[in-house]
N, C-alpha and C positions, 0 to 999 in steps of 0.2 A: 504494500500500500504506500504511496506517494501523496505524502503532503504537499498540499497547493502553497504556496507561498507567495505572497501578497502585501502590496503597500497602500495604504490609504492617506491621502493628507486634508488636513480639516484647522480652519482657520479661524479668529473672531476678533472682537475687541468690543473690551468692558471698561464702560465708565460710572464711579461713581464721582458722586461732588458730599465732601466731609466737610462739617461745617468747624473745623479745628486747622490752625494754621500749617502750612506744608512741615514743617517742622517735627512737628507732632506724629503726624504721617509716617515721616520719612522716617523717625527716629523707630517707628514701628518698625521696619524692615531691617534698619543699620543695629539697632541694640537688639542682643539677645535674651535677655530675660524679656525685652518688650515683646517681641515674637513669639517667644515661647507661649506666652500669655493670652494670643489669640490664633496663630498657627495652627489648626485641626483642634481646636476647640474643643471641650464638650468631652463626655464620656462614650463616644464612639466608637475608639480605636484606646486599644493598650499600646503604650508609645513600649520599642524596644532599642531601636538607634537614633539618639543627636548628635550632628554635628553641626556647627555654626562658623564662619570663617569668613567675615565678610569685608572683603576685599577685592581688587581685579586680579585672576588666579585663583583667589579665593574656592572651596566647596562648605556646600551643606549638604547634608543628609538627614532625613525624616525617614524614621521605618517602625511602621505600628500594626499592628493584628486587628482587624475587625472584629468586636466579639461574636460576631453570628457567619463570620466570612473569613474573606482571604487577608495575608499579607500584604500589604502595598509598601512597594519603595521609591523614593524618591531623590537624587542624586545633581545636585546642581553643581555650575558652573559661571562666578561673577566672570564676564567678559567686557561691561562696561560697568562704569560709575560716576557720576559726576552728580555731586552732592546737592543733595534739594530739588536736582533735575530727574535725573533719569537713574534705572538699574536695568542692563540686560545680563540675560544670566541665558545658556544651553542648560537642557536640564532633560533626564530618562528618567523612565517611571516602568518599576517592573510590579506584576503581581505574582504573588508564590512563587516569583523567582523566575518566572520568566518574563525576559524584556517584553516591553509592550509599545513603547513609544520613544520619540526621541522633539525636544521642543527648542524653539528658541520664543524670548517672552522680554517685553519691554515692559516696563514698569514706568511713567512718567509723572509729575508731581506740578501741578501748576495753580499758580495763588488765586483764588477769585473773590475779592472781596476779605472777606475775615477769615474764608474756608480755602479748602482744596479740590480743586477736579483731578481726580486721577485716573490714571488711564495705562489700561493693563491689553496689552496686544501679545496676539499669539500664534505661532505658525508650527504646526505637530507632524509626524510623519509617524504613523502608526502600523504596528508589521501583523501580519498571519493573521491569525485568528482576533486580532483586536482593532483589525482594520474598520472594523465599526463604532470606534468608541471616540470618535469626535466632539458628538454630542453632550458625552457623557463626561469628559472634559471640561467642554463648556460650563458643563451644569456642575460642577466641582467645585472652579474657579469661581462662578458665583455666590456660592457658600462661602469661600474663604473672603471674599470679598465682604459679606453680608458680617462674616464673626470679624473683621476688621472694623465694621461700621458701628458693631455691639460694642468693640475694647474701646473704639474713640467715645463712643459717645458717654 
């Protein structure tokens, strides 16, 4: 039996507007206990691996158990940084250990008024059997957005 092997690429971009200064924002993604703090949220997932290193070269790593599911990992790569502006990071994502995706994700941070519009873009290339899960991405990224919005406010 021969497995079909396949690529799907699935793109988007998310914007919220935080009514707390870029700073604040920013300092979410740059500090790590502030990350930690909103990062997968929630009693969802048993956290097993952190790593935080945030810098250009820099990695992080997130790897936690769903209690009713699988493994997920998470593996980044800061490749830009310019502070209060922008983070671009390449970043894979396996589940049970097998690769599933491979991303690249801009993170942008702009003042409006008192608040911040941020703006989170994304371009995935997803393999084999996960070649569907674009969507499901998508709808990830929104969460984490949404428990970003809980730790600001």
């Amino acid at each position: 039996m021969t497995s079909q092997r396949r690529l799907a690429r699935a793109g988007f971009t998310l914007t919220r507007d935080y009514p707390v200064p870029v700073a604040r924002v920013w300092d979410s993604f740059a500090r790590e206990e502030q990350k930690l703090a909103w990062w997968g949220a929630g009693d969802a997932i048993e956290p097993s691996e952190w790593a935080f290193d945030f810098r250009v070269g820099g990695h992080d790593v997130a790897e936690g158990k769903f209690h009713q599911g699988p493994v997920t990992r998470y593996e980044a790569t800061y490749t830009d940084i310019v502070e209060h502006v922008r983070i671009v990071t390449t970043y894979d994502m396996w589940l049970d250990g097998v690769h599933m995706s491979t991303s690249v994700a801009s993170l942008e941070f702009e003042p409006i008024g008192a608040g911040t519009r941020f703006t989170h873009v994304e371009h995935g290339v997803f393999f084999d059997r996960f070649a569907a899960d674009g969507p499901d991405r998508e709808h990830g990224s929104r969460g984490l957005l949404d428990a970003l919005g809980a730790y600001l406010a």
